[in-house]
N, C-alpha and C positions, 0 to 999 in steps of 0.2 A: 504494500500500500504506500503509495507517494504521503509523505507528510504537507503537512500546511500550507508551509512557503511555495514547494513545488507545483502543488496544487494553484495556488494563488497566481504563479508563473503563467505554470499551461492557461488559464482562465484569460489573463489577460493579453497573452499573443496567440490566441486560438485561431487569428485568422494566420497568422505566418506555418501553422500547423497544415491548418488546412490546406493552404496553397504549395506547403511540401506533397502531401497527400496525392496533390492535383497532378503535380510536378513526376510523381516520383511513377505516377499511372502511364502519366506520357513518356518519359523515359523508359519504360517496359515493350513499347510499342514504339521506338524510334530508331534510329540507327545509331545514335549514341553508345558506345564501345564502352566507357571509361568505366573501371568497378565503381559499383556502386557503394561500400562499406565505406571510404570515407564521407561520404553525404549521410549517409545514415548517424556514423556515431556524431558528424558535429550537430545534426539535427536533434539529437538526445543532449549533447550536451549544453545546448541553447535550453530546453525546457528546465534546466538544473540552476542556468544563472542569468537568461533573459540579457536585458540592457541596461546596463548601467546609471541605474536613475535615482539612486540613494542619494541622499543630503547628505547622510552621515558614515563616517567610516571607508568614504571614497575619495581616497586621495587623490586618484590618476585621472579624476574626473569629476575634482573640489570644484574648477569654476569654468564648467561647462554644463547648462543644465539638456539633455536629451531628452527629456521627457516629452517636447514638442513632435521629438521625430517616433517617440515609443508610443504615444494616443493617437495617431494618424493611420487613417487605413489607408497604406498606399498598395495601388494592385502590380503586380508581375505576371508580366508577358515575356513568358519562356515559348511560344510557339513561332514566331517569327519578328519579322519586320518589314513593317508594311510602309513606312516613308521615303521615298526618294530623293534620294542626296545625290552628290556628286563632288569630285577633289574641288572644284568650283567654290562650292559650297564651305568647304571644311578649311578652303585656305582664308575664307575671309572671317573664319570663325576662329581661328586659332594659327601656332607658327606652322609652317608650309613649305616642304620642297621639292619639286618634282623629282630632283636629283636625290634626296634622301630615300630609305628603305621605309618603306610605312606600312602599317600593321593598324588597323581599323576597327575597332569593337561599336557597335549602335547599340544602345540601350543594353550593351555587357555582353553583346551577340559579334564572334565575328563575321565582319566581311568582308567575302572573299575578291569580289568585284572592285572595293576600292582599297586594298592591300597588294603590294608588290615589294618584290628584294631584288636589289642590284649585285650584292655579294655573296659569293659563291659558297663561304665559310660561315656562313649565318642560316640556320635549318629552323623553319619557322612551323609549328605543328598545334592543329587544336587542342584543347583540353578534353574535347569531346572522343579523342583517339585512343583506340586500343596503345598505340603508340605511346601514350603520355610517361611524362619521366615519372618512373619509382619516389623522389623528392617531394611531386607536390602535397602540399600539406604538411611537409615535416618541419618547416622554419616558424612558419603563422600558429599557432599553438590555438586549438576552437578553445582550451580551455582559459586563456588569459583573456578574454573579455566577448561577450555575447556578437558583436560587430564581425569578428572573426569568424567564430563560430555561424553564423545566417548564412555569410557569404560564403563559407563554403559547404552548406547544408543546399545551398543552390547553387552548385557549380553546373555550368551548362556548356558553354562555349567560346571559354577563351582562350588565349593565346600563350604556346611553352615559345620562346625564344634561345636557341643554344646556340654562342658562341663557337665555333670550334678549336681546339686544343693547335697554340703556336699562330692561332688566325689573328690577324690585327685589321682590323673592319675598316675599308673605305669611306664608307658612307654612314653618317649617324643612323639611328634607327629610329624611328617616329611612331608613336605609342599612341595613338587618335582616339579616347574616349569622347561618344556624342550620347548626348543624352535629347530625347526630342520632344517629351513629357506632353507627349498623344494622351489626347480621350482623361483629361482627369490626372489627380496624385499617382504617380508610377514611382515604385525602386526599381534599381538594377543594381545588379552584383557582378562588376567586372571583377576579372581572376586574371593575371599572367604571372606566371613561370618564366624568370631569366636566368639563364647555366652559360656562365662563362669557364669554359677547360681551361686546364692551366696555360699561364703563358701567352694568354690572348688578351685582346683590346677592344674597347667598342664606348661610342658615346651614345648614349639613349636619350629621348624626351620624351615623357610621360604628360598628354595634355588631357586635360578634360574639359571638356566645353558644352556648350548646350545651345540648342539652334533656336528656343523660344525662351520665353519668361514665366512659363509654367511652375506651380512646385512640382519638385520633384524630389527622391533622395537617392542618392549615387553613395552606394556600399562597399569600397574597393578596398581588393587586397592586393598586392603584389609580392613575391616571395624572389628573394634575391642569390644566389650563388655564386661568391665572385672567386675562382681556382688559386690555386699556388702562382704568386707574381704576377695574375692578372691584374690588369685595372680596367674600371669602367667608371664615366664620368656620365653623370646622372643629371637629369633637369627635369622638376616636374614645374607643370602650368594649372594652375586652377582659378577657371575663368567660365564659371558656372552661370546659372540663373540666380541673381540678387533675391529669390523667394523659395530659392530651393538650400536642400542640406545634403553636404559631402563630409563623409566619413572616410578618410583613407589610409588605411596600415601598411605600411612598410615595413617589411622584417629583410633582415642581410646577413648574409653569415662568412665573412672573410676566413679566406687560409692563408699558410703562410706566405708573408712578403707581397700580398693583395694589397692594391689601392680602390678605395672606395672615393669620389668625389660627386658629393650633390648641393645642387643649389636649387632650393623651389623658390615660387613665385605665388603667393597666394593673395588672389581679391577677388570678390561674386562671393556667393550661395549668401545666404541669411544667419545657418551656422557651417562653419567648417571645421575641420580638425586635420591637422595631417600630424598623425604618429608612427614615430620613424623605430624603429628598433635594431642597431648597429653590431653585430659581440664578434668581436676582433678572438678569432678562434684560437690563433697559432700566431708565435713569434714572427717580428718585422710586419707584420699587418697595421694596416695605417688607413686613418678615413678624415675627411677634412667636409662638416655636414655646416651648409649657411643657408639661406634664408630671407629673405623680402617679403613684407605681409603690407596689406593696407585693409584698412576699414572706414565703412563711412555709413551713414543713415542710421539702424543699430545692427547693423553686421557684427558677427561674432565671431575670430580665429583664430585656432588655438594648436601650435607646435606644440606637443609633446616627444619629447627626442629622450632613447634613452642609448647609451654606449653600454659595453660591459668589454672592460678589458679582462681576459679568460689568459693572456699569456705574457709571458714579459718580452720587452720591447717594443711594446705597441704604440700608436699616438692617434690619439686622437684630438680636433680639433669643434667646436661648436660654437657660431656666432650670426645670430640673427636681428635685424633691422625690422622696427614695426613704424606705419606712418597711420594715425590715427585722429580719425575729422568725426564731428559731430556728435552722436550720443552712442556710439562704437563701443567695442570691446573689441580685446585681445589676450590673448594668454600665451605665457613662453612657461616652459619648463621641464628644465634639461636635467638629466640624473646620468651622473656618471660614476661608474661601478667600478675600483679597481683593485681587484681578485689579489689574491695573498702573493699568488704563482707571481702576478705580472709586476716583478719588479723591473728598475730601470725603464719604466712607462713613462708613457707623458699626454696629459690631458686639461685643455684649454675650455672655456665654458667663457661667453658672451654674448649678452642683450641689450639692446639699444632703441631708445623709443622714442620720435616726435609724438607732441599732443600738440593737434591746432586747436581745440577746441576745448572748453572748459567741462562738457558733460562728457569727454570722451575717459575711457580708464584700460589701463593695465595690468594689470599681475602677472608676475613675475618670480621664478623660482628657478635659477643655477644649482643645481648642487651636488656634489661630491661624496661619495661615498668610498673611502680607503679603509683596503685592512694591509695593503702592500706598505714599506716604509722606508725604499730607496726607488723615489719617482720624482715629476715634476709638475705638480698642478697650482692651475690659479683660475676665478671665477671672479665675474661680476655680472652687474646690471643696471642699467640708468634709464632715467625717460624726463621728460622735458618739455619745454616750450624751445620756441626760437629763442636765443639768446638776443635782449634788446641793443646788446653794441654792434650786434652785426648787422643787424636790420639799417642801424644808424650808420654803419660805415659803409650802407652801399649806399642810402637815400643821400647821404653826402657827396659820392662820386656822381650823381645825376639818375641814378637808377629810379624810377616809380617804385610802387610799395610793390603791385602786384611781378612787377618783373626781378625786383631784388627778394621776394619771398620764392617765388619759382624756381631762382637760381641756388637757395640756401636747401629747397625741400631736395632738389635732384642731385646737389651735391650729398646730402645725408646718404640718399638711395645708391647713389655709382659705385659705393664702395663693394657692394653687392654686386651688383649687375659687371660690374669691371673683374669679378672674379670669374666670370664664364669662360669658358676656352673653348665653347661653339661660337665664331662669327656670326653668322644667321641667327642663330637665335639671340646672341647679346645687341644685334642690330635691330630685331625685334622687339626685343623688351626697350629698347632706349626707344622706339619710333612710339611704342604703347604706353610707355610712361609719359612721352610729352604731351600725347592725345590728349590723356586724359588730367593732367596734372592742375588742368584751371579749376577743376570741383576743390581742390584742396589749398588755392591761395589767399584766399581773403579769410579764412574760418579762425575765429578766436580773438581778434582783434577790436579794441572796444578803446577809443579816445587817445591810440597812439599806443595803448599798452600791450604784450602778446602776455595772453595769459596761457596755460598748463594746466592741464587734466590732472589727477590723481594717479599716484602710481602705488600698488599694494604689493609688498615683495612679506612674500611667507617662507 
């Protein structure tokens, strides 16, 4: 007999039961290959711990409230897809190149019509395939939070990416989440699997975008493997629907002498999260994880990053920039682990906040966990208003207010965006940041003064 609480579980996400139910009828009658036991047991282990909605006693999700996304019935359409797109389309929605390797999910369904690979050492295979790697499932743990567990209690049709062993990839790869939030509230649950063999190289960019304004909620997992001495340079884009909600976990699992470099980009959805989870396996593995967030209206985003150095000589690096206008949120909060084994480590923690506006706020949480005691760590975190000598020493060189506030916000962001090592896409984000950079120039300013949000560091 289930007890109480489990009870109370199952009650309250009966329709995500049922829509398993529905799911799991049509998968017995499809051509879908892949075993079915891991959708089963994350589907038992969702009824066990649901979604993360407690006030109390949840730390990894103190100032984020879900409950908006947990009382919403949104429907899943796992049978096809019925909208007609085109690369037309998805380049004016997100970064784009004909010349890049692009890999296409619609509503977390691949497509095969608008996906193509240029390089020969890059094997690109559904989820859906008797083929699927032995791996998937093993880095995303359904047991460490309900979001994990859904998404891959609905794995249907996504995309394994395998570097090959000694390959060093021409072409970046282009990772195109479209959300199109047809007929009503929809989820999707994108899934990829990236396996990089030892010794190889590849730059990926993981976008999500959305072609209306619909709500909707985008469920993503990604599952990372990066081999002995590989490196793979990472960029994710989240550039949703301003009424929708994106949940995305990142899990990575470095070997020895691996490089990990990512830098995301987060602005859109109404709440976000992007939760990153790094463990530096094996000696000489190295990750260097940064970050660009903005907020405005009451948009909500929230980096959760956590490292765990498991060996000694590892490094890792964490440092993310938030720009926050109007009656916004954001949340930073980096934990970094570093294991008894991993001496002679080195692990870096930094956060950085503009506030244009007086009801905008922060919270903020760097923090360090050692039981190692020959290593080399430091943390911080700030957030702010413009400072008023700068303001004044451009309005004195002749600058307007709006063109001397413009130059102070882009310079905050560059430091960010100047750490990308894709052209195109660092060209991209500087053309998309100047776009849009007028919603955030005049905000906070009242009689010559710049005033500062609140910033809460726990």
């Amino acid at each position: 007999m289930p007890n109480t609480e489990t009870s109370s579980i199952i009650n309250k996400y009966a329709r995500y039961l049922n829509q398993h139910n529905e799911f799991s009828d049509w998968l017995s009658v499809s051509d879908n290959s892949m075993d079915n036991s891991l959708r089963i047991n994350a589907i038992n282990e969702f009824q066990k711990i649901g979604f993360p909605t407690a006030l109390r006693g949840n730390e990894a999700w103190k100032f984020t409230n879900v409950n908006p996304i947990a009382n919403q019935d949104f429907d899943f359409d796992f049978k096809g897809q019925n909208t007609e797109l085109n690369s037309k389309m998805i380049s004016e929605a997100g970064p784009y190149s004909d010349q890049w390797n692009t890999i296409t999910l619609v509503n977390g369904i691949y497509n095969k019509a608008l996906s193509r690979t240029h390089d020969a050492g890059i094997v690109i295979r559904t989820l859906g395939s008797k083929d699927t790697n032995c791996s998937l499932g093993t880095h995303a743990d359904v047991k460490s939070n309900g979001f994990i567990a859904i998404n891959t209690a609905f794995i249907n049709d996504g995309a394994e990416i395998l570097v090959s062993k000694n390959y060093q990839a021409n072409a970046p790869i282009n990772i195109v989440h479209i959300s199109t939030g047809e007929s009503g509230p929809r989820v999707t649950y994108p899934r990829i699997l990236v396996i990089l063999e030892s010794n190889s190289s590849a730059s990926i960019i993981e976008s999500y975008i959305s072609i209306n304004s619909d709500s909707q909620f985008t469920n993503a997992v990604t599952e990372i493997s990066v081999g002995e001495g590989s490196q793979l340079n990472h960029y994710r884009y989240l550039q949703e629907s301003p009424s929708g909600f994106h949940i995305g976990s990142t899990v990575v699992d470095q070997n020895a002498y691996s490089s990990f470099n990512t830098v995301s980009y987060s602005k859109g959805s109404k709440v976000g999260r992007n939760d990153l989870l790094v463990r530096l396996n094996e000696a000489g593995a190295k990750c260097d994880i940064r970050g660009l967030y903005f907020t405005e209206g009451d948009q909500h985003i929230d980096n959760h990053i956590n490292v765990d150095h498991a060996a000694p000589n590892t490094y890792s690096n964490q440092y993310f920039k938030g720009i926050l206008a109007d009656a916004s949120r954001a949340v930073f909060s980096g934990r970094t682990l570093i294991r008894k084994i991993a001496q002679k480590s080195e692990a870096l923690q930094g956060d950085k906040n503009l506030i244009l506006s007086e009801g905008a706020r922060v919270n903020t949480k760097p923090s360090l966990e050692i039981y190692a005691d020959d290593i080399q760590a430091a943390h911080g975190a700030t957030a702010g208003a413009i400072p008023d000598d700068q303001i004044m020493y451009m309005l004195a060189r002749g600058l307007d207010m709006e063109t001397a506030t413009s130059f102070l916000i882009q310079g905050f962001a560059n430091e960010i965006i100047d750490s990308i090592k894709l052209d195109e896409f660092q060209k991209y984000l500087l053309n998309y940041f100047d776009t849009s950079l007028p919603k955030f120039r005049f905000q906070g300013f009242g009689k010559g003064k710049v005033y500062g949000g609140p910033v809460e560091r726990v």
